[in-house]
C-alpha positions as MATLAB code, in Angstrom:
seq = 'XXXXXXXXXXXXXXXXXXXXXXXXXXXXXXXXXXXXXXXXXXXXXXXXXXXXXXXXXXXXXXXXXXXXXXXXXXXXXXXXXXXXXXXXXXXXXXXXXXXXXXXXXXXXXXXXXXXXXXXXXXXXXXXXXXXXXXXXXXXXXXXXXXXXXXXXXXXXXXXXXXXXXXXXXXXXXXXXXXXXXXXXXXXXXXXXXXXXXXXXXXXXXXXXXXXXXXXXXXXXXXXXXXXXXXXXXXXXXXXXXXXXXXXXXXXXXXXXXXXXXXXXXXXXXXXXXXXXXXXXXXXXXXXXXXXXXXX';
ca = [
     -13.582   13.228   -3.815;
     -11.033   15.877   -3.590;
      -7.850   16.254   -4.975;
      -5.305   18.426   -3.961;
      -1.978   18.325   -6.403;
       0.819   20.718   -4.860;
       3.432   18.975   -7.781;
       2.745   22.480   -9.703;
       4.310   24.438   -7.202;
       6.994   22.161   -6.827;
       7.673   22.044  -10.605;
       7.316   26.692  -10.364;
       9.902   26.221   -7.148;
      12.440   23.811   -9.466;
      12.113   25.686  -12.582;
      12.969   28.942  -10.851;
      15.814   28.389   -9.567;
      19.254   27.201  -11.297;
      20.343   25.236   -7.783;
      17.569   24.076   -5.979;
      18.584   23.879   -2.014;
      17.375   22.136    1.149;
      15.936   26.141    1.950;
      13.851   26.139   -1.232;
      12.353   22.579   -0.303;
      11.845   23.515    3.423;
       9.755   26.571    2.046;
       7.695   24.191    0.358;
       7.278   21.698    3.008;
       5.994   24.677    5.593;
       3.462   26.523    2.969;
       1.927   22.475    2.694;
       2.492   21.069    6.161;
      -0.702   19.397    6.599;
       0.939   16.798    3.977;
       4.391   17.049    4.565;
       3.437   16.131    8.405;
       2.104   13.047    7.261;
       5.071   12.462    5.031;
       7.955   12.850    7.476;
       9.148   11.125    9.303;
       7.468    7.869    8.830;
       7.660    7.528    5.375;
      11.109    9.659    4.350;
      13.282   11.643    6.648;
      13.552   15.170    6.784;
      17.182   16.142    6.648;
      19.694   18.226    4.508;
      21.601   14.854    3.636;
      18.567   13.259    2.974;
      16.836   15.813    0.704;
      20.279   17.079   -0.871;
      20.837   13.300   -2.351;
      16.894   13.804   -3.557;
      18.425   17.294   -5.081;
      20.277   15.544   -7.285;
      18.156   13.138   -8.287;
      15.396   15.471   -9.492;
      17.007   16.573  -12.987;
      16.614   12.700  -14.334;
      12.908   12.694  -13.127;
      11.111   15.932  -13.728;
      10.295   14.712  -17.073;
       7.780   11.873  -15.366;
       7.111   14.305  -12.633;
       5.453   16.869  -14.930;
       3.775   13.856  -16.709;
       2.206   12.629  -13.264;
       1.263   15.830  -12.009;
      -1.601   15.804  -15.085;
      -2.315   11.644  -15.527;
      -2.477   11.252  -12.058;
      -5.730   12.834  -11.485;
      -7.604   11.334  -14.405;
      -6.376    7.947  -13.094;
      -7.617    8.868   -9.549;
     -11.085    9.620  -11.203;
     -11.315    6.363  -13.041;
     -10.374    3.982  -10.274;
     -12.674    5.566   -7.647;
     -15.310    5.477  -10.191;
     -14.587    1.452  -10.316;
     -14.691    1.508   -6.444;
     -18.154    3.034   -6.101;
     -19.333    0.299   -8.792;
     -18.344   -2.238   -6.872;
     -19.326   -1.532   -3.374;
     -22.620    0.252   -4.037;
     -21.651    3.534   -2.016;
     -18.847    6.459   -2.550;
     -16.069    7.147   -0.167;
     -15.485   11.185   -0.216;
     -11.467   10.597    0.142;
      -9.012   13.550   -0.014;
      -6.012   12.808   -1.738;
      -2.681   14.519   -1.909;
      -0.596   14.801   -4.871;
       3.135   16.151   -4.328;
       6.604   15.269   -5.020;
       8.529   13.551   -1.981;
      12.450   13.222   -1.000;
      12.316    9.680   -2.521;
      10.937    7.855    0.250;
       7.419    6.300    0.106;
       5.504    5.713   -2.896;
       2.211    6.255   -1.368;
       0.170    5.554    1.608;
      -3.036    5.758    3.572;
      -3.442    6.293    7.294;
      -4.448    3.647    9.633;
      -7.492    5.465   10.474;
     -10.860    5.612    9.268;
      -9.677    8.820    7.609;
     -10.028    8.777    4.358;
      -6.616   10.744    2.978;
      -4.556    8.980    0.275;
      -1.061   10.327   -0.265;
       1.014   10.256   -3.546;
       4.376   10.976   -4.156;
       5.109   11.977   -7.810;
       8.653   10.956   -7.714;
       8.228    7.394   -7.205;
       5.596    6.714   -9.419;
       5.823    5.176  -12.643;
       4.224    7.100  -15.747;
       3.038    3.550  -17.668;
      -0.677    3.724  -16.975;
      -1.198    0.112  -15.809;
       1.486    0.365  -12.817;
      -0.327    3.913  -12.457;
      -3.899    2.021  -11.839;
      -2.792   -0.382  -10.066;
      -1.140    1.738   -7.067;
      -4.292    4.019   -7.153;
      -6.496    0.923   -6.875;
      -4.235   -0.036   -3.808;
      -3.992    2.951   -1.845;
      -8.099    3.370   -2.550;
      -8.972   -0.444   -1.581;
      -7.006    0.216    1.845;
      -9.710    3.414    2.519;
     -12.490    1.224    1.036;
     -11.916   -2.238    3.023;
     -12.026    0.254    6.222;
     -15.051    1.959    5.272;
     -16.629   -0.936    4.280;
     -15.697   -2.630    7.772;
     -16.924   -0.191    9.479;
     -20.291   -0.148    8.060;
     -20.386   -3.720    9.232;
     -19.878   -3.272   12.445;
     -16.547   -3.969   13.136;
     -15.565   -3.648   16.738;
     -12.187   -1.388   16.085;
     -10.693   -1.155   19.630;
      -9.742   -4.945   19.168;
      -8.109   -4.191   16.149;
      -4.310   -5.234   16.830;
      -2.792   -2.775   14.343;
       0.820   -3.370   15.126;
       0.393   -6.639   14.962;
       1.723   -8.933   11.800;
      -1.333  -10.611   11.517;
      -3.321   -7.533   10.752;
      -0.143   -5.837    8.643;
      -0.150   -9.345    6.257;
      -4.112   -8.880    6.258;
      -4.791   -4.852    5.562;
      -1.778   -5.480    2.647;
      -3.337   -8.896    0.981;
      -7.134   -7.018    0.786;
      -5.707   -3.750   -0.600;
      -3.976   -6.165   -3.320;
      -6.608   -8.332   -3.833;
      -9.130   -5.601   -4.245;
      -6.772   -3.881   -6.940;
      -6.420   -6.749   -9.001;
     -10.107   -6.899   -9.218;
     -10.333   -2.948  -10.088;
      -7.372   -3.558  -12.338;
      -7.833   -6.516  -14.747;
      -5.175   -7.715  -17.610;
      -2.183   -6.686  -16.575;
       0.863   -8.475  -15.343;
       0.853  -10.346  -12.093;
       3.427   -9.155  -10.802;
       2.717   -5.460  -11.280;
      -0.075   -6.030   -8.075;
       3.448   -6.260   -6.251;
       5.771   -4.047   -7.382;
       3.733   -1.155   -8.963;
       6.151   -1.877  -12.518;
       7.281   -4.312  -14.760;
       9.708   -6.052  -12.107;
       9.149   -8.465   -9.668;
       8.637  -11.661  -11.485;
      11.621  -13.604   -9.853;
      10.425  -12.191   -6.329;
       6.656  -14.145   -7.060;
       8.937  -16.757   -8.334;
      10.603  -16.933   -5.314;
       7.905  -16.836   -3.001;
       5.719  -19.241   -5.458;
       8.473  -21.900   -4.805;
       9.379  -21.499   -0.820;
       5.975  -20.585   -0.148;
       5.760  -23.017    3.057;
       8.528  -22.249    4.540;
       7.984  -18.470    4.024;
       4.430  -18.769    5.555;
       6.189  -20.968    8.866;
       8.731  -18.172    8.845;
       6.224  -15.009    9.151;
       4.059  -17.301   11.974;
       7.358  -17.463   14.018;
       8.172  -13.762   13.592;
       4.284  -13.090   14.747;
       4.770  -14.251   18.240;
       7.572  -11.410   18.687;
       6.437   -8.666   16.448;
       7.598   -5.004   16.248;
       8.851   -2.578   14.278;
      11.966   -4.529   12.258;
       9.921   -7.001   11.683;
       7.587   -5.099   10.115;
      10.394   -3.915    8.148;
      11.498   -6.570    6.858;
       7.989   -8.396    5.664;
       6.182   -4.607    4.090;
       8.937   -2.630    3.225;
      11.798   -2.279    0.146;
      14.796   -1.552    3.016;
      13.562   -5.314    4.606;
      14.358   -8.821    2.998;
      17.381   -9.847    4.517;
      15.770  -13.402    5.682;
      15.711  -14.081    1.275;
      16.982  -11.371   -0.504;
      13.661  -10.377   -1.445;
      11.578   -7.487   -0.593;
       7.615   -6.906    0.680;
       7.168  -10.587    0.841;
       4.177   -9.518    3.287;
       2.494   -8.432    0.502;
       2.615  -11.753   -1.570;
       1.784  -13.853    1.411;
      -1.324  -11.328    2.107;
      -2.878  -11.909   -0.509;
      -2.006  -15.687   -0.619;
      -4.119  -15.851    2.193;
      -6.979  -13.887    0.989;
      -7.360  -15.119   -2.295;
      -8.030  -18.481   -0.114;
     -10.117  -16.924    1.777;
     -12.597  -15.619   -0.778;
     -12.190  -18.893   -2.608;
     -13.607  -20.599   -0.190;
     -16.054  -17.742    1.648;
     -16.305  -15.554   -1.242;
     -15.421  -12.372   -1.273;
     -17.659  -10.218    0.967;
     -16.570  -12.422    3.811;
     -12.956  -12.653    2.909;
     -12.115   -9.131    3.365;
     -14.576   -8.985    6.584;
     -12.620  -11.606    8.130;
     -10.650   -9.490   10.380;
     -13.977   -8.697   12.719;
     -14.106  -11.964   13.706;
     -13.350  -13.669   17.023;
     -11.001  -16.530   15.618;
      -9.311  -14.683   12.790;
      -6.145  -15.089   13.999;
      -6.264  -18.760   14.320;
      -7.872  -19.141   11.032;
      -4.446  -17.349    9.378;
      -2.267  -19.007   11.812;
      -3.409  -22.071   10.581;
      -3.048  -21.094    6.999;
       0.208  -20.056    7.989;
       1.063  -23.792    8.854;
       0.110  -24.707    5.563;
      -2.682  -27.173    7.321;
      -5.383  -28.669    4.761;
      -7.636  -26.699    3.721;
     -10.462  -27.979    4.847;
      -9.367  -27.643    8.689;
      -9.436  -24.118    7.496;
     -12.965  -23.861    6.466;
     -13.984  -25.749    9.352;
     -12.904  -23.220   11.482;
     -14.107  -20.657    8.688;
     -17.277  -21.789    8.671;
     -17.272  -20.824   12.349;
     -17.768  -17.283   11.688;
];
């Protein structure tokens, strides 16, 4: 494990300055580009108007920020610890620590690379919502790791498909809520204390949510994926990420009825697809483990 936290210099660049500008930033982003690279554009654009409204928010936040920059490591330590307990082997992951232009949280590339990227300003400072992300972002690297080394035949991964999106999201969850015990349900979701009328939501349309994401399936791309995994979707509900609740949905069914070793290995296998389309259609359960049992 390695951690690299760049918030320091971030905190020396906005403390040293009485009107921090998009130049002062930029400086920053060049002297760390091998995580800034990562950063934009996918996960937060990389423009004066952009950063200049981050400018401003900065002030309110640098309070947290500075708080982050030293409980974030510890809580990297502890929840990789938990990881190695529970799958019997350690995962030397790098991860990056360093405050962002308000765009992504965190994230992990769809590689088996094991880099985990944090962005300071997004984070909350309450120690549970703090685990919980970690646990996340860590059980993404793990579930790939731990796929690989059995056997999974990566070239026919579909990775911009929904089916795997829903999938990669409802392992990463379900894995953190097993790192992470006693705290609130919805905080697996939203990382903070919000959320509940989102679970309620899904909790109560859950059929028709689950028909919905098999129709957008068959003509996936990039809005799509938008709307199901990210906070600037939800304009089928009103509600955001509901990917993420009907991930892991699907595999908490899974390891119900598998267990969990299986569950989160399900993606190797010939019929996955069919197996979650037909969860999808809300068909009995046992059609499912029929076709389960197939594996």
């Amino acid at each position: 494990m390695k951690i690299i936290n760049i918030i320091p210099d971030f905190l020396d660049i906005f403390h040293s300055t009485k009107n921090l500008t998009y130049h002062d930033l930029s400086m920053y982003y060049e002297k760390n580009a091998e995580i800034f690279n990562a950063y934009f554009p996918q996960h937060c654009k990389n423009n004066p108007e952009r950063i200049g409204k981050a400018i401003k928010q900065y002030p309110a936040k640098m309070e947290e920020i500075e708080i982050i920059s030293t409980q974030l490591p510890r809580t990297i330590k502890e929840i990789s610890d938990a990881y190695s307990e529970l799958f019997h082997f350690e995962v030397p992951i790098k991860f990056h620590l360093f405050v962002g232009g308000f765009g992504s949280n965190a994230f992990t590339d769809r590689k088996l690379v094991s880099d985990v990227y944090f962005a300071a300003e997004k984070l909350s400072i309450h120690p549970n919502h703090l685990s919980v992300i970690v646990a996340h972002e860590i059980g993404h690297v793990y579930h790939r790791v731990f796929s690989d080394k059995n056997s999974i035949d990566w070239d026919s991964v579909k990775w911009s498909s929904g089916e795997i999106s829903l999938f990669l999201e409802g392992v990463a969850t379900y894995l953190s809520k097993k790192i992470v015990r006693n705290v609130s349900e919805t905080t697996y979701y939203s990382y903070d204390d919000s959320g509940q009328a989102t679970l309620n939501f899904y909790q109560s349309k859950k059929n028709v949510i689950k028909k919905n994401f098999l129709d957008d399936c068959l003509v996936w791309d990039h809005s799509k994926l938008k709307e199901w995994f990210t906070l600037s979707g939800g304009n089928y509900y009103n509600e955001t990420r509901l990917g993420y609740y009907l991930g892991m949905d699907f595999v908490e069914s899974l390891a119900k009825s598998i267990g969990d070793e299986k569950a989160i290995l399900a993606w190797k296998e010939r019929n996955f697809e069919d197996i979650l389309h037909l969860w999808l259609l809300s068909r009995p359960l046992i059609q499912v483990e029929q076709n389960i049992n197939s594996f």
